[in-house]
N, C-alpha and C positions, 0 to 999 in steps of 0.2 A: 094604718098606712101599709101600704104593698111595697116594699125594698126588694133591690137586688143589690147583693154582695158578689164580689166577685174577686177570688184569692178567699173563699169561706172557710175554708179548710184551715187555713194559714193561721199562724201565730197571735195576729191580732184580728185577721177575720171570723175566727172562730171565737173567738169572746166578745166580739160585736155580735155576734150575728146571736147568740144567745144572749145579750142582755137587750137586745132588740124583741127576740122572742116574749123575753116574762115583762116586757111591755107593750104588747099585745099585738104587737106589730106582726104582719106574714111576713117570712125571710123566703127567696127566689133565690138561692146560691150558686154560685158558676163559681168551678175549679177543675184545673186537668191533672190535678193532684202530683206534679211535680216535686214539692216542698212541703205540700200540707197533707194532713194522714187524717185518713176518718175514721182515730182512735179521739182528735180533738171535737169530731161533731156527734158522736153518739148519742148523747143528750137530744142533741137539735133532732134528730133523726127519729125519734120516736113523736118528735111534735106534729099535732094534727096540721099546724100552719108553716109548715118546713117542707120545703122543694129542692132537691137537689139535682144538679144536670153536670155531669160529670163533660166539660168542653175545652177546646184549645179556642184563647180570646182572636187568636191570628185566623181562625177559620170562621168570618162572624155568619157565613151562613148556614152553619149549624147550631147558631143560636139568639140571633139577633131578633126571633120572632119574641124571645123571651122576654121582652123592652115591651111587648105589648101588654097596658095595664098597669104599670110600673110609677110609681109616684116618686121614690129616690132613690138614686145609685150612689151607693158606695162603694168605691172602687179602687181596694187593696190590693188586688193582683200585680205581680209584680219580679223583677228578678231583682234581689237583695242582695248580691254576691259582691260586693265592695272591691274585697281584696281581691278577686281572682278576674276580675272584668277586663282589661288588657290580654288574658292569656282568649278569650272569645267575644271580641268587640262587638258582632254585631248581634248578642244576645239582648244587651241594655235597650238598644234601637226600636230591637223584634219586640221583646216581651213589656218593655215599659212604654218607648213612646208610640209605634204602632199597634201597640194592641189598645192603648187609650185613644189614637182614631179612630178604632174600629167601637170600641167601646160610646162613644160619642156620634157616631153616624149613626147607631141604631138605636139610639134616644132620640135623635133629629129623626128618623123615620117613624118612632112610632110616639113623638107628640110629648118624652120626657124631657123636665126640663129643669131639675135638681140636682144636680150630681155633688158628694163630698170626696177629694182626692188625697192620698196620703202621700203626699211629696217628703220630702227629707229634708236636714239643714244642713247636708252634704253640697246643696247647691248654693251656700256660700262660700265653697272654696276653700280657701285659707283665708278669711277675715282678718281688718286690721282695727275694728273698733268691738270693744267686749262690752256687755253682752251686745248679742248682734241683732239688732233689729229687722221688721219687716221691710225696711226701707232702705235696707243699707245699699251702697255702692255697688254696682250690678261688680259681680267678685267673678274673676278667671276660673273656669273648670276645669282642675283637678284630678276628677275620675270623671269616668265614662258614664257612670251608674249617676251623679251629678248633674252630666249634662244632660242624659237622656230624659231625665224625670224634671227637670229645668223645661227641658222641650214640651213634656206634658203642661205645666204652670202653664206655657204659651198658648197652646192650643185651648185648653181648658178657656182661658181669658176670652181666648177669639170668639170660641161659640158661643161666650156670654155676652159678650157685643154684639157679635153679628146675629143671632138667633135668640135673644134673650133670654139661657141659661141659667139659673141660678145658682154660681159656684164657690164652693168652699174647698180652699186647700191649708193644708196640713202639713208645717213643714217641721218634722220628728226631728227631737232628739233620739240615740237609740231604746228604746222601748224592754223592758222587763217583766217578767212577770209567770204567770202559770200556763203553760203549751209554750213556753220559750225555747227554741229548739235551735239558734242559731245567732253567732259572737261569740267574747271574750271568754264571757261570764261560761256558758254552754263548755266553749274549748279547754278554759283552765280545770273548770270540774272532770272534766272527763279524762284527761292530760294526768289529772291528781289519782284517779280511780284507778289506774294503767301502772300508775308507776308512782308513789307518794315520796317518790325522796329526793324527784327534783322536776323542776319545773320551768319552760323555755319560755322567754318571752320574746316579742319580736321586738325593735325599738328598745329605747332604755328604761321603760314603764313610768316616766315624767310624762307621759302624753295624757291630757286634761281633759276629758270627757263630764259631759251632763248624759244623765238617765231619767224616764220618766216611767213609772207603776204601770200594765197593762189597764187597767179599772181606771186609772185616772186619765190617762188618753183617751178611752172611750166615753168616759164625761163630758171631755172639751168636744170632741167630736160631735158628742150630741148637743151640746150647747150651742155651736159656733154653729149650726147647722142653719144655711139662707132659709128663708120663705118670700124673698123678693129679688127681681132680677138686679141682674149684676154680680163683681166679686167679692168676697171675703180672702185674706190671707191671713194666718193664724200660725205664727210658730208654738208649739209645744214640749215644755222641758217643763225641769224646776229651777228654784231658785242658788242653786247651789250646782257645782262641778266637785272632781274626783279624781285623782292620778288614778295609773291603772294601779300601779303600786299599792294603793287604797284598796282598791275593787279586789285586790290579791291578799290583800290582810285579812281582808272580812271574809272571801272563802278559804282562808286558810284556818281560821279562827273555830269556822263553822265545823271544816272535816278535822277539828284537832290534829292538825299537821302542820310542820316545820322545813320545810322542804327547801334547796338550796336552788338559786334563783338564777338563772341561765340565762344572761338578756343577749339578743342579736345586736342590739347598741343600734346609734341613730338616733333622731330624732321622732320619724315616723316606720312605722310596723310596717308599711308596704306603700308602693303610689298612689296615690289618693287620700291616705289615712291626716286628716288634719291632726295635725298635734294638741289642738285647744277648738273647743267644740263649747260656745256658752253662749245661749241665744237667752235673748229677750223676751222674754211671755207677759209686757206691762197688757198685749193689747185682748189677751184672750181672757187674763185676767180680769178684766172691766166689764166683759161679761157675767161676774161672779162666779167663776170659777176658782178652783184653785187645788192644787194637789192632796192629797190627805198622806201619802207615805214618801220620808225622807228616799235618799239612793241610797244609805245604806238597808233600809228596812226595804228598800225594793230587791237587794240584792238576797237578801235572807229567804224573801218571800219563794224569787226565783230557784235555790237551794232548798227549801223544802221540798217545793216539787220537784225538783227531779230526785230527792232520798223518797219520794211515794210515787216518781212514775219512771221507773228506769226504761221501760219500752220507749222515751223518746231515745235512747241512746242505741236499743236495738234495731229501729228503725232506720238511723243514721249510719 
């Protein structure tokens, strides 16, 4: 199968896009290396069946000819900046739901008709029923970063009706694992490195969070993946949540440190930040899928790497 990834570079593009590789797959990569560093594709980069086209997705005709030949898109590309989307609104617009038009017209032009999308469970808002299902109550948006990737779900849906697409989206919990180079997790470790003897948190660190393994997202990913038109929707988590307060134990545990804990108080870290984040995964599950690492052992996982890749931090 011929794929294009795009956001390949990124955090979880780059671990799709090489466990795509050692299953035989050709990988077509698009990134305008932004946010992702081509210290994560090196691997890919010596493969005989790896392309890489270094493009901005807003300029699709420097690259929409690359759709030609193309059997599935996966299409991580993406601005992932939560907390800071209010201080430059119309990046979520530009880079999340225009650049997935542009991404979707040059499938309609050259005859693809697969795409899998990695939406977020940021676009439920602040939910009032736990865990939260694919069907829940269309939820008020929150962030910007929310609506705009809410707006791709729509789109995405449209060309599956109106053009007979075949699509899968993906609505993440936040995601952990090896090339993790951005959150909590990322900031508290690095926050610790700087300074070990105290530690700032935003909010009161009661805010409830679920995480899922990078390896295990990309399972569901590939499981959940259409070969018939129409849509799939799939949220992706585990069975379990996490204060952050937790997620602060386990790396404090990790770098043997004690540190005194500075919270900014609240209930939420910043505008948009939901306080309690626990979706429902019965429907990805019946697929027989299912996670293989807890959140704490994804968090450990994450903390290993970066005590063996401190260049994400020089990078940053």
């Amino acid at each position: 199968m011929k794929c294009l990834v795009t956001g390949a570079a990124g955090f979880i593009g780059s671990n799709l896009t090489d466990r795509l590789l050692r299953e035989g797959h050709s990988v077509l990569a698009l990134d305008n290396f932004s946010t992702g560093f081509r210290d994560t594709i090196q691997s890919a980069l010596n493969h005989p069946a790896f392309d890489l086209r270094e493009v901005d997705l807003l300029e699709p005709g420097d690259w929409s000819d690359a759709m030609a030949g193309v059997d599935a898109v996966f299409h991580l590309a993406a601005n992932a900046d939560v907390r800071f989307g209010l201080n430059h609104p119309r990046r979520d617009l530009e880079q999340n739901t225009l650049a997935t038009f542009n991404v979707l017209e040059a499938m309609r032009e050259h005859g693809v008709r697969r795409i899998a999308f990695s939406s977020t469970g940021s676009i439920y808002g602040e939910p009032t029923i736990f865990p939260t299902p694919e069907n829940a109550p269309f939820p008020i948006q929150t962030s910007l970063y929310g609506a705009s990737k809410l707006a791709c779900e729509g789109l995405i849906q449209a060309y599956c009706e109106g053009y007979g697409f075949q699509g899968t989206i993906y609505r993440f919990v936040s995601i952990l694992g090896e090339r993790y180079s951005h959150g909590h997790v990322f900031d508290f470790y690095r926050a610790l490195k700087q300074d070990p003897t105290v530690l700032r948190v935003l909010g009161n660190g009661k805010q409830r969070k679920s995480y899922l393994y990078v390896q295990d997202c990309i399972e569901a990913i590939l499981k959940g993946l259409r070969d018939q038109p129409g849509i799939s929707i799939y949220n992706l988590g585990t069975d379990e949540y996490v204060e952050v307060n937790d997620s602060i134990r386990v790396i404090c545990e990790f770098m043997g440190l004690t540190p005194h804990l500075d919270y900014a108080g609240g209930e939420r870290g910043w505008v948009g930040d939901s306080p309690f984040i626990f979706l429902d995964c019965a429907h990805i599950r019946s697929t027989g899928w299912k996670p293989r690492l807890s959140i704490r052992e994804a968090v450990v996982r994450t903390l290993e790497f970066f005590e063996s890749n401190p260049w994400v931090f020089e990078r940053k």
